[in-house]
C-alpha positions, 0 to 999 in steps of 0.5 A: 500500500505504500508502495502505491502510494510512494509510486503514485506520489512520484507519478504526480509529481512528474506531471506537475513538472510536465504541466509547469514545462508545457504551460511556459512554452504556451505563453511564450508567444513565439513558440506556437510558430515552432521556430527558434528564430525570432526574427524570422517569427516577426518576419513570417507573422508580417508576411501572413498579415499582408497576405489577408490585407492587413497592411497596420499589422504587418508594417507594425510587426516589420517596424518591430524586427527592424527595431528589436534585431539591427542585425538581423538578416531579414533586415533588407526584406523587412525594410522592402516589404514596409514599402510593398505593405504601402504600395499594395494599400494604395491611394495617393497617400499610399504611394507617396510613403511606399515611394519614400520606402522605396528610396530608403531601401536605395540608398541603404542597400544599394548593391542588393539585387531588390534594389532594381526591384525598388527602382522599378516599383518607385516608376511604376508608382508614378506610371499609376498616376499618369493622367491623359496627354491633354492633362497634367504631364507631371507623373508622365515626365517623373516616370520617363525619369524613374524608368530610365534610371532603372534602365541605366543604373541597373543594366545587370537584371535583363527581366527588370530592364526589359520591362522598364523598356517596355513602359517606358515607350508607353510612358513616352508614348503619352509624352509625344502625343502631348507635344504633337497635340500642342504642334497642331495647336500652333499650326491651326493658329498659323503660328509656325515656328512655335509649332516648328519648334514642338514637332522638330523637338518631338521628331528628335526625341520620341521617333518611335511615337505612333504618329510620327509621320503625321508629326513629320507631315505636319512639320512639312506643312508649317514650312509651307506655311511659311512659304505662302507667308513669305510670298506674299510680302511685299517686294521692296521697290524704290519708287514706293517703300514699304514697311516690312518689305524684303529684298527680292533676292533675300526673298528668293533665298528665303523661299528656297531654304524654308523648300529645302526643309519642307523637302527634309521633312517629307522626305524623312517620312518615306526613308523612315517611315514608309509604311504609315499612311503619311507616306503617300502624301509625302510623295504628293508634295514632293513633287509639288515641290518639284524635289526628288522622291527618295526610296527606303531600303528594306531594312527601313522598311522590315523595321518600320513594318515590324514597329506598326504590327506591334501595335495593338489595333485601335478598335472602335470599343477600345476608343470608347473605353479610353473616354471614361477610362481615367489613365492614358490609352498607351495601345498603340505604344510600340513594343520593339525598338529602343526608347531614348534614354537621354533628352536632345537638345530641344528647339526653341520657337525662334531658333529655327525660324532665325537661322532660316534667315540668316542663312536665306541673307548669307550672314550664317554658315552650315552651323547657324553661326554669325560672322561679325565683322569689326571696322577699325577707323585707325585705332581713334573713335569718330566724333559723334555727329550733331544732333538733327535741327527741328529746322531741318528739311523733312527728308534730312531729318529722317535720314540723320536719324536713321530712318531704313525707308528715308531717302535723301531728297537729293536731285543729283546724287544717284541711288546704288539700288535703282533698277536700271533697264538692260542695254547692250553695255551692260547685257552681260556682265564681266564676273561669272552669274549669280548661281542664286538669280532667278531666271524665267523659264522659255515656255512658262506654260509647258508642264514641268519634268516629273521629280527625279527618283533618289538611288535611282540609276536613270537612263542614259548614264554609262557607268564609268568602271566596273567597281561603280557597277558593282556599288550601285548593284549593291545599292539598289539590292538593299533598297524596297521596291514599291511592291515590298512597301505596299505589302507592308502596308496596313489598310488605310483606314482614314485620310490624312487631314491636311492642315494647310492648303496652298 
């Protein structure tokens, strides 16, 4: 009897013992996760309280881990994943403490391989919030930021650097269709170089935009403009002065300069864009302007082909969905080609217009710079000369005081400008002629020549060597025929607006 009660003494005193172990195991909070690390405990708690949406706990649980174990190693995806609990909240408030997250994790960790995963996220927040091209361009323009960053700071991770490339042509997509949208606004206006100064811009920075031809086709048309504008201002003649009339020689210069650059223009659609639909009308107003009609190679056109097919088709229930639909269309964005990474320099409103002029007047080179010319009288300054009398002839007066269209009402002295008839003393002058005169044709009525085809060997030239055969052979192996163009074509679906008509 004893012996059972000594054994059953022993027995309940094992219990106890177990009862004592088992209930401190069950208050430890930590235990019931069945692992001997804390930090990774803290860690795993937070992940499980993102998962059901519960972003407070899971922040408070990751700002636990990182405040109680400095050294931790799940430090780095701790301060990652504070950002991703704010990212996946989301809201304007949301994004902008799960962006400073982001950059915190950056510049703390910038050699781990999450951190092109933050840079990505830090793009992608401002690409959620880009509005409509017409609208606010703010988060637009910080996207084409952040993702270029992403694409040049961390070239190492080819998954994250393809995809940034990818929303980086949609984002830019948005950004050109925003200054082809303020280029026609100029153009209707007849403000030409505002516009000029957009679409150059434009052309330069965004060429894989979706209306690039039409970009181009445009800026042909301000050049137009310009020529209709230039044509009818006044000629300067000596018998009845005008303000703001112009030389009839700069004139002539003007004219063909601002021909050469709508020429540029059009011509840049069929060598880089020849299978969009500005192609054809390209080719209408070169030979308008009586100037060559340049052939795209094939390579131009596979490329050109290839950026068009991957392009999503804008269907009649996708544009209607991108009027109540509040972030940009970026459908048509391309999905081949390389987006550009640095910005050109852009143009400015009266860069262009100005060195137009200057080079139509001969006071600029090939590289629109100025020559000044510095006239030395001896090395002393001239006294200056008096000040014009109140009592002075009218005529005196104006030209003392340097009145461009004051004459001197001077009966004998004879004025360098006047247009004197041709006699046979002076029919023909003695240096060589004036490669810029215009001449008038014999038969002003006969139709002109068709416009001659570029890299297009035309009948009646001999080839000089049999190298020179070789070269053009391979030449016009490399060039699209008209058929190669045609098949590459889509089906036109509308006509081009013409912006201007001459």
């Amino acid at each position: 009897m004893l012996r059972r009660v000594s054994h059953l003494a022993v027995l309940g005193a094992l219990l106890l013992i177990a009862v004592a172990c088992s209930n401190k195991k069950a208050v430890n909070p930590l235990a019931s996760v069945g692992s001997k690390q804390p930090d990774k405990v803290l860690f795993d708690k937070a992940m499980d309280a993102m998962k059901h949406n519960r972003f407070d706990v899971a922040r408070m649980t990751l700002q636990t881990l990182i405040n109680t174990y400095p050294d931790s190693e799940f430090i780095a995806r701790a301060k990652l994943a504070v950002g991703d609990s704010w990212y996946a909240e989301g809201g304007t408030a949301s994004l902008a403490q799960a962006e400073q997250e982001y950059r915190d994790f950056e510049t703390f960790f910038p050699n781990m391989p999450e951190a092109a995963e933050a840079q990505l996220k830090i793009a992608n927040i401002q690409y959620q919030q880009m509005e409509k091209a017409d609208r606010d361009y703010t988060h637009a323009a910080r996207a084409e930021e952040e993702y270029r960053n992403l694409i040049m700071q961390y070239p190492d991770n080819p998954k994250l650097v393809k995809e940034g490339k990818e929303r980086l042509m949609e984002v830019q997509e948005v950004l050109a269709e925003r200054e082809f949208e303020i280029g026609k606004f100029y153009a209707d206006r007849m403000s030409y170089p505002a516009s000029i100064a957009r679409l150059k811009t434009l052309a330069e920075k965004y060429p894989l935009y979706s209306k690039a031809d039409l970009a181009q086709y445009t800026l042909g048309q301000n050049y137009e403009g310009q020529i209709a504008q230039m044509r009818a201002r006044p000629t300067c003649v000596k018998t009845s002065p005008q303000r703001g009339c112009i030389g009839e020689q700069v004139k002539a210069n003007m004219i063909e300069e601002l021909t050469k650059e709508a020429a540029e223009a059009y011509s840049k659609i069929l060598t880089r864009y020849p299978v969009m639909d500005a192609s054809d009308d390209a080719k209408k107003r070169l030979a308008a302007l009586h100037r060559p009609i340049p052939r795209p190679t094939k390579a131009a056109v596979a490329q050109n082909r290839a950026e068009e097919e991957s392009r999503r088709e804008d269907t009649t229930l996708a544009r209607l969905m991108s009027v109540v639909k509040k972030g940009p269309d970026v459908d048509q964005a391309t999905k081949v080609g390389e987006p550009t990474l640095v910005d050109p320099t852009p143009v400015a409103a009266n860069q262009d217009a100005g060195a137009t002029a200057m080079r139509a007047m001969g006071l600029a080179s090939a590289d629109h710079n100025v020559s000044i010319e510095t006239v030395k009288n001896g090395g002393t300054l001239a006294p200056n000369e008096a000040a014009p009398r109140s009592d002075a002839p009218p005529a005196a007066a104006a030209v003392a005081s340097g009145d461009p269209f004051a004459r001197p009402n001077t009966a004998n002295a004879p004025d360098p400008n006047e247009l004197k008839p041709t006699t046979e003393a002076n029919a023909k002058p003695s240096g060589p002629p004036d490669p810029n005169e215009l001449t008038p044709t014999a038969d002003s009525g006969a139709p002109l020549p068709p416009p001659v085809q570029v890299n297009e060997i035309q009948p009646g030239h001999a080839v000089a060597a049999s190298s020179s055969t070789t070269t053009a052979s391979a030449d016009s192996s490399s060039l699209a025929s008209d058929k190669d163009v045609s098949s590459s074509k889509k089906k036109k679906k509308k006509g081009i607006k013409k912006i201007l008509t001459f």
